[in-house]
N, C-alpha and C positions, 0 to 999 in steps of 0.2 A: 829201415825201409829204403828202397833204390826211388832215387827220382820217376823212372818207368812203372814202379811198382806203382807210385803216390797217384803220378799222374791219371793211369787204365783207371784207377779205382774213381778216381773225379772223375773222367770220363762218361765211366759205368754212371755213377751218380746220377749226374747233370745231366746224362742222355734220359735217363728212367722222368727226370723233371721237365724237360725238353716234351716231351712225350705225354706228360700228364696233363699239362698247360695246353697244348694240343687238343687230348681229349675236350678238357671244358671248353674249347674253344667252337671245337664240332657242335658242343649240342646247345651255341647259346643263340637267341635268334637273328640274329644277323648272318648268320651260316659261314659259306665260304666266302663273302663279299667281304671276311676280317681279311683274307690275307690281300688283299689289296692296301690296308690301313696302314698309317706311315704314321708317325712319333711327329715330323718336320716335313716340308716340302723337299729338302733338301737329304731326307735316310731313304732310304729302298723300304719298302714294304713289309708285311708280317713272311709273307713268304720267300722273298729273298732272305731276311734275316735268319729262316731257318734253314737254309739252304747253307747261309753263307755259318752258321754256327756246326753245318754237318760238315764241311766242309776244313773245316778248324782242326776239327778230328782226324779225318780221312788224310789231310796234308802231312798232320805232326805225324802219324804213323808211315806215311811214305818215308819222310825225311829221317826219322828216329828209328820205325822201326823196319825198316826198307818190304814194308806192309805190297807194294805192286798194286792197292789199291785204285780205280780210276775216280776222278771228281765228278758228280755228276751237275753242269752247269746248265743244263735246262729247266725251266723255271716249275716250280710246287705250283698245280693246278688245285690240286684237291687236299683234302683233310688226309684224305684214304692215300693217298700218295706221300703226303708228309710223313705220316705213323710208317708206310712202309720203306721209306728213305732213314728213319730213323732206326728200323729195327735193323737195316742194314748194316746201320754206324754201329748199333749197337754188338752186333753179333763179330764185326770187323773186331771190338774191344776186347770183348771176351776170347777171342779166340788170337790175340796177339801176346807173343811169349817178352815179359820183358825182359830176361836174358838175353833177346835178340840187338838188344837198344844200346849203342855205341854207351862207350865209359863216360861217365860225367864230366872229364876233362875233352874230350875226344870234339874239334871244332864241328860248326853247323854251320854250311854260309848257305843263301839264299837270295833272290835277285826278286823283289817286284816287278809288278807289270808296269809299274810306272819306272822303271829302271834303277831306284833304288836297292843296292847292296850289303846285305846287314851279313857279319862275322862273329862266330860267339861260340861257346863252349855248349855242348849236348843240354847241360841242366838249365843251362839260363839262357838258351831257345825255348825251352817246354816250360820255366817259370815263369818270364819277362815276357817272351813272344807270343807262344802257342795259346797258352794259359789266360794270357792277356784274351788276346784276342774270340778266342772259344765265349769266355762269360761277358763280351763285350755285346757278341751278337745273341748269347743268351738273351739279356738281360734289355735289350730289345725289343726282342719278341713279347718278353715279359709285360713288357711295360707299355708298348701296342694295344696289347690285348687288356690289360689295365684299363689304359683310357678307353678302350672301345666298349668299357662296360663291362668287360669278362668280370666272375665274380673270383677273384683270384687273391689270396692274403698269401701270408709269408712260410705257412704251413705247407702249401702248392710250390712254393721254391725249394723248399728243404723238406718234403715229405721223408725222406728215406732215412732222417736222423729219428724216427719214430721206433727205430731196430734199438735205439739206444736210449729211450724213455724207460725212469726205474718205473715201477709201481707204487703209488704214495703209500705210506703206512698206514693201516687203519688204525681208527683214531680209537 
């Protein structure tokens, strides 16, 4: 399997868990007052986190898969605005060819906004960098919504490995 192939497919994944977390998030009582909730004084909130986790996406596919995607950096107001930012990333995935995705040796450089210059090969931008950083802001949001009471276990993280549960024997 191609690093593009591995990657869409987490993507795919993680966007479906992004989305789910989401849902429970809408209907817990505290409403949309979670996405103002922050982990620290010093993280951005549940709604940047999700922004900045779509955003993880839409990037690696400009750079990898020259996607023409645009970012979208105005701020998640609503739940209903999230799910629909999300189904966006999502449908960006599915419908990205990974054939399109330079060779695995093929360099990736990249410049931050803080003027930082990173140089690296296609596979270990999307493993090290992309990768990284995607389940960084997941896992965030996650964990926001954690503390803010969501009722969220580890089944809500990895729901989609439920395609791959045997059925026990009967006894």
């Amino acid at each position: 399997m191609s690093y593009a192939t591995a990657a869409l497919a987490t993507y795919a994944n993680m966007l479906g868990t992004l989305d789910h977390i989401v849902t429970k998030a809408g209907t817990h009582e505290k409403g949309e007052a979670l996405l103002q909730a922050r982990l620290a004084e010093d993280m951005f909130p549940l709604a940047t986190q999700i922004r900045f986790t779509l955003d993880q996406v839409v990037t690696a596919l400009n750079r990898l898969g020259n996607a023409g995607a645009a970012s979208d950096d105005s701020d998640i107001t609503t739940f209903a605005e999230a799910h629909a930012r999300i189904t966006a990333a999502r449908e960006l995935v599915a419908n990205t060819d990974p054939a399109t995705w330079p060779a695995s040796g093929d360099m990736v450089e990249f410049t931050l906004p803080n003027g930082m210059t990173f140089a690296m090969q296609a596979h270990e931008y999307c493993r090290d960098w992309a990768t990284a950083q995607f389940y960084f802001h997941l896992m965030a949001a996650y964990a926001i919504l954690r503390a803010e009471g969501v009722a969220l276990g580890k089944i809500d993280y990895v729901g989609y490995m439920m395609r791959y549960m045997k059925q026990p024997n009967p006894a």
